[in-house]
The first five atom37 places (N, CA, C, CB, O) and aatype in JSON, in Angstrom:
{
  "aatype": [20, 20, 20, 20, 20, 20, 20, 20, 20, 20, 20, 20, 20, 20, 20, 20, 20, 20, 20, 20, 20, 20, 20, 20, 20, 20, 20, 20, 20, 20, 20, 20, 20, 20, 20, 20, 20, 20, 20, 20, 20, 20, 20, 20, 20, 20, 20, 20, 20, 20, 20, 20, 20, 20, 20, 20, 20, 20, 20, 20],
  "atom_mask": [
    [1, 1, 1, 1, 1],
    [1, 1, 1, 1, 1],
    [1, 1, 1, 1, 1],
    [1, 1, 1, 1, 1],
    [1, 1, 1, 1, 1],
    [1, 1, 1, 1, 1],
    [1, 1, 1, 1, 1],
    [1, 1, 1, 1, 1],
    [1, 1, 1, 1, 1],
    [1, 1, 1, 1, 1],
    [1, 1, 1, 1, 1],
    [1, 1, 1, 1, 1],
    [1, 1, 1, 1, 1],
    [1, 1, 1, 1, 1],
    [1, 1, 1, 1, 1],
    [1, 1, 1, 1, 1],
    [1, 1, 1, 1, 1],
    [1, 1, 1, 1, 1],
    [1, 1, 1, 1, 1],
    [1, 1, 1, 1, 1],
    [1, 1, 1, 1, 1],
    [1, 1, 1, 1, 1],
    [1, 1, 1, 1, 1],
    [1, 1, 1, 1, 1],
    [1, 1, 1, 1, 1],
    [1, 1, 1, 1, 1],
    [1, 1, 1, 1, 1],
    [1, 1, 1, 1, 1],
    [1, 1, 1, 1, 1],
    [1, 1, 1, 1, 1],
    [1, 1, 1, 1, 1],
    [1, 1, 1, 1, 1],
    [1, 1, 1, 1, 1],
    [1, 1, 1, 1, 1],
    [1, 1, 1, 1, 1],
    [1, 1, 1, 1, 1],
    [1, 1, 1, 1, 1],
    [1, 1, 1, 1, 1],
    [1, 1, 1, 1, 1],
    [1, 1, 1, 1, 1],
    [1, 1, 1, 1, 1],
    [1, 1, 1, 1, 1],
    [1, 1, 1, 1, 1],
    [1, 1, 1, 1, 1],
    [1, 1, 1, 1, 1],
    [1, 1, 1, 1, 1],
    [1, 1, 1, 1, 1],
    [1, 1, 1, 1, 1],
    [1, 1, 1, 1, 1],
    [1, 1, 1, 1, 1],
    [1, 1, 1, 1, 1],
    [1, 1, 1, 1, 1],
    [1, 1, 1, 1, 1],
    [1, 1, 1, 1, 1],
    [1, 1, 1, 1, 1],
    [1, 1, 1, 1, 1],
    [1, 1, 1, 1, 1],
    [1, 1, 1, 1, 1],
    [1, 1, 1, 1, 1],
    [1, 1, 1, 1, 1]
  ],
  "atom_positions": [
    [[0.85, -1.17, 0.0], [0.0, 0.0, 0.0], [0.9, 1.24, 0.0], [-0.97, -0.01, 1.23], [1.8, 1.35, 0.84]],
    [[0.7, 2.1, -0.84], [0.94, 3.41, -0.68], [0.39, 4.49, -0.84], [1.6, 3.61, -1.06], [0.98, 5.54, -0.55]],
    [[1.19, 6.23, 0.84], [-0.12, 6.68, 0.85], [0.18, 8.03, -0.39], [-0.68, 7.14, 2.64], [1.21, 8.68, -0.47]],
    [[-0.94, 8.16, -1.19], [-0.73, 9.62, -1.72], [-1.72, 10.59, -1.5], [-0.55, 9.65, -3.1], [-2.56, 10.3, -0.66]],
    [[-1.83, 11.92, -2.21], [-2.55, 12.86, -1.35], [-3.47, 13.06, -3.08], [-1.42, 14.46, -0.34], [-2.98, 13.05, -4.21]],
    [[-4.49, 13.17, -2.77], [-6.08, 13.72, -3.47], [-5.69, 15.36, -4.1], [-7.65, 13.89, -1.87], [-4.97, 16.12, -3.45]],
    [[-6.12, 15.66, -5.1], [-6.16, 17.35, -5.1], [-6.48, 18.44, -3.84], [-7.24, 17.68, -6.08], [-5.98, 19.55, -3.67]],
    [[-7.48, 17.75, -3.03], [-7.69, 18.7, -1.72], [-6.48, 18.47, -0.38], [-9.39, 18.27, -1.04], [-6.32, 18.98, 0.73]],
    [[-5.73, 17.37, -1.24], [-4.58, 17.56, 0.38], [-5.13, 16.34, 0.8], [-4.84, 19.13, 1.84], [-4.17, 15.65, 1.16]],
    [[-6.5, 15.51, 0.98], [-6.32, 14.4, 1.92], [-5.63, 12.92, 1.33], [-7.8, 14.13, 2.48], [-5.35, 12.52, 0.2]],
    [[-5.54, 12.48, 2.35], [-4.61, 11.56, 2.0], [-5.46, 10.22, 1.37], [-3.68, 11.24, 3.33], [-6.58, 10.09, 1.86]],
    [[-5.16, 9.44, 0.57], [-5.55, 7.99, 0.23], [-4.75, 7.33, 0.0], [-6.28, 7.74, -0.67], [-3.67, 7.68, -0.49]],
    [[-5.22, 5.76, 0.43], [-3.96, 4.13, 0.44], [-4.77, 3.78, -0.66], [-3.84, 2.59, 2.07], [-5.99, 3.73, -0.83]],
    [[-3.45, 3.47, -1.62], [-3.84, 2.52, -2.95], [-3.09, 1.71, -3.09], [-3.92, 3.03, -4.23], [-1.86, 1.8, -3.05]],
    [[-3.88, 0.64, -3.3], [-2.77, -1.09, -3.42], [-2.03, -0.38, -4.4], [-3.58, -3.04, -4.16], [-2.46, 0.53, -5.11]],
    [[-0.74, -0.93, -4.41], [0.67, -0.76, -5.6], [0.27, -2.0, -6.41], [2.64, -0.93, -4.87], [0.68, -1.72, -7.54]],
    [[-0.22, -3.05, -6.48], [-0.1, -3.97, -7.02], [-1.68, -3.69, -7.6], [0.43, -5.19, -6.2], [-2.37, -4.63, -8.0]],
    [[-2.03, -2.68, -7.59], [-3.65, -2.77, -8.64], [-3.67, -1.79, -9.45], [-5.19, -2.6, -7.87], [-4.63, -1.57, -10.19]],
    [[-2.23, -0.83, -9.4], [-1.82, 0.02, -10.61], [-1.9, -0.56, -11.68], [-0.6, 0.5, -10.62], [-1.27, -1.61, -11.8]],
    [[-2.55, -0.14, -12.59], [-2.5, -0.39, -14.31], [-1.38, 0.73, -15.0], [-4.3, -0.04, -15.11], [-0.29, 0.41, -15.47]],
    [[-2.0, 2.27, -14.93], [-1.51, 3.15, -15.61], [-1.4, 4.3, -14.91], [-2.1, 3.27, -16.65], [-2.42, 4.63, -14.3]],
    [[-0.45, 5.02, -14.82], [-0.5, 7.16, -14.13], [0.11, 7.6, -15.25], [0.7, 7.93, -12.36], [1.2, 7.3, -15.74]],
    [[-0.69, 8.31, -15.56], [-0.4, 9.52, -16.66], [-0.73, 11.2, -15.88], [-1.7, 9.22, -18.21], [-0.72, 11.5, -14.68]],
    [[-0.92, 11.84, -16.81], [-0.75, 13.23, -16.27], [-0.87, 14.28, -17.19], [0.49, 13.39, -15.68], [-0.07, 14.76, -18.0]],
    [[-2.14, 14.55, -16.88], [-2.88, 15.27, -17.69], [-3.53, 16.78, -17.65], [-3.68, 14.54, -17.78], [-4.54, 17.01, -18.32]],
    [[-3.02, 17.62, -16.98], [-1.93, 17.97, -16.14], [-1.97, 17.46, -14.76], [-1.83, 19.35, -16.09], [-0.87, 17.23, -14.27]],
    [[-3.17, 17.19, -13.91], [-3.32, 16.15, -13.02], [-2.75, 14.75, -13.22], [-4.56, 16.05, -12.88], [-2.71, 14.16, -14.3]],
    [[-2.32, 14.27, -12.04], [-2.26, 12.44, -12.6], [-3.11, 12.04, -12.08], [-1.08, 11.36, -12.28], [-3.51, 12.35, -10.96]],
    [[-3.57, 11.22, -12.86], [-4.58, 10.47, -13.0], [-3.96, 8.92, -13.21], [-5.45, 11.06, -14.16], [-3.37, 8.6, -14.24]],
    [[-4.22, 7.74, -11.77], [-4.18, 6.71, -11.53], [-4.75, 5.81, -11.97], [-4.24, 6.68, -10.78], [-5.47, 5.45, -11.04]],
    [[-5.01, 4.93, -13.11], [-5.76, 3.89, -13.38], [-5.79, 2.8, -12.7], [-5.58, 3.6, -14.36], [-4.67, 2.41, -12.37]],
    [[-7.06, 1.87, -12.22], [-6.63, 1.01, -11.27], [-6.68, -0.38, -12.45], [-7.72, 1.0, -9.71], [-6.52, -0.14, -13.64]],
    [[-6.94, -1.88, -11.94], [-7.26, -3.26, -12.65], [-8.28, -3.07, -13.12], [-7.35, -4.47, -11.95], [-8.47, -3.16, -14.33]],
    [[-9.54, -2.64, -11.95], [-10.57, -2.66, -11.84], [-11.56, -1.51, -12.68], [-10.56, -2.72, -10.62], [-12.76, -1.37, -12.42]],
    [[-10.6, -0.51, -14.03], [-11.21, 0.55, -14.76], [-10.97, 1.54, -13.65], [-12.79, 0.32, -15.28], [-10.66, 2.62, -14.14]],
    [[-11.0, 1.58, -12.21], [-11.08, 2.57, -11.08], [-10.51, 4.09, -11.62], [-10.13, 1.95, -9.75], [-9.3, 3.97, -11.84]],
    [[-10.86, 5.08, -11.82], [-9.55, 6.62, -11.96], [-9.92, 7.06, -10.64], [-9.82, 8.24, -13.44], [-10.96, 7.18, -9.98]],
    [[-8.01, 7.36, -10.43], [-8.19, 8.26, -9.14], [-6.99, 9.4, -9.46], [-7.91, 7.29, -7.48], [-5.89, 9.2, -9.98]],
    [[-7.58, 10.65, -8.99], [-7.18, 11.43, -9.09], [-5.82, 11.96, -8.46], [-8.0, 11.81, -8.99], [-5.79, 10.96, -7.73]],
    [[-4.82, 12.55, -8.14], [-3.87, 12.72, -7.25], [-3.06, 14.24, -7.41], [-2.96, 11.49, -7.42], [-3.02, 14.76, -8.52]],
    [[-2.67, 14.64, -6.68], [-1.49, 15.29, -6.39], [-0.14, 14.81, -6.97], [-1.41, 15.29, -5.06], [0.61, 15.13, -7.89]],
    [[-0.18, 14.25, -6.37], [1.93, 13.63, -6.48], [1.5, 13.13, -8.15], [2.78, 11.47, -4.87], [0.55, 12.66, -8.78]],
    [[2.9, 13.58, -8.37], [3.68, 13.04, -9.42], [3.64, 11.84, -9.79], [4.76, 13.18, -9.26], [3.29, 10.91, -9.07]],
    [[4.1, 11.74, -11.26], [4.32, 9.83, -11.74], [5.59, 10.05, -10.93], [4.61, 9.08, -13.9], [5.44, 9.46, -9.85]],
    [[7.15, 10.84, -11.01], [8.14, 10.37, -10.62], [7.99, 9.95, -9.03], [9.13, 11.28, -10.98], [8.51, 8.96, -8.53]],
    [[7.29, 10.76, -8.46], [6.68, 10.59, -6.59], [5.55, 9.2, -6.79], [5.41, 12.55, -5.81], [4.74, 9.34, -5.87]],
    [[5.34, 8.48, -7.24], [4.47, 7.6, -7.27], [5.27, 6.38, -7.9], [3.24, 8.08, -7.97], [5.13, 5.18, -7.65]],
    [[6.02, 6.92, -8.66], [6.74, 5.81, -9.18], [7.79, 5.63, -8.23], [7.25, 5.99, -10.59], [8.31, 4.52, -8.34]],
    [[8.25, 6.3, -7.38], [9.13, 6.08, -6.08], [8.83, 5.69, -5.0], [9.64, 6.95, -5.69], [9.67, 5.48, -4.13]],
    [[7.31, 5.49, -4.83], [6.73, 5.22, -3.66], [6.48, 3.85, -4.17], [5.53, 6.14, -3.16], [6.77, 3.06, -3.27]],
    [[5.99, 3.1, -5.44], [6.13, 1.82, -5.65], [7.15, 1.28, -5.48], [5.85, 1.53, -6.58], [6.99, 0.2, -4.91]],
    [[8.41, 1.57, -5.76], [9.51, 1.05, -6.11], [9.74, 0.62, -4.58], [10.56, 2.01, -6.93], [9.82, -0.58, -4.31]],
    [[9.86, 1.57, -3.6], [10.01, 1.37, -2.11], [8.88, 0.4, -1.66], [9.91, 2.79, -1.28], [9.1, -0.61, -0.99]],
    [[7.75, 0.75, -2.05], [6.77, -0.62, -1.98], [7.33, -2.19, -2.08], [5.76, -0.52, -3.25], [7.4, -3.2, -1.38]],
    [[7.65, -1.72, -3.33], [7.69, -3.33, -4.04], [9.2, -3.66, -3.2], [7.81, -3.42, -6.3], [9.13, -4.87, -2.97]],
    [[10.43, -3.18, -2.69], [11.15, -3.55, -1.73], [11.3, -3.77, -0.67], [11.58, -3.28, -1.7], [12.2, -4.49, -0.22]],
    [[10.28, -3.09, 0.06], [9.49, -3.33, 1.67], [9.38, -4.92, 1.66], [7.62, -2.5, 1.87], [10.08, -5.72, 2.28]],
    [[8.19, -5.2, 0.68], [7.54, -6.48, 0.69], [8.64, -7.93, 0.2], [6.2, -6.24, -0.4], [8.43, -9.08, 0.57]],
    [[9.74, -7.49, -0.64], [10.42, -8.3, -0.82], [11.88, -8.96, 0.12], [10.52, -7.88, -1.84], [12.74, -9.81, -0.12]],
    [[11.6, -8.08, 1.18], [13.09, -8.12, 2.34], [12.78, -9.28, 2.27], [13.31, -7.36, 4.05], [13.42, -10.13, 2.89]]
  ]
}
């Protein structure tokens, strides 16, 4: 799980492993498995760094 922040600042947990696609449009916009869009704040490079640390957490 990782946490990122909504356009208003609050925070939301999104499985890393139900990412499909983040693009950025000028918002990024999160695609989930499930068709899901979620909207965000942070960056692909801030999102793509928060998976990466994800996906190494879980693999110690």
């Amino acid at each position: 799980m990782i946490r990122l922040k909504r356009l208003n600042q609050s925070e939301i947990v999104i499985n890393a492993e139900l990412i499909q696609a983040i693009e950025e449009t000028p918002d990024t916009v999160i695609t989930l498995t499930n068709g899901q869009k979620i909207v965000v704040a942070d960056s692909i490079d801030e999102i793509l760094e928060k998976v990466i640390q994800y996906k190494r957490n879980i693999h110690i």
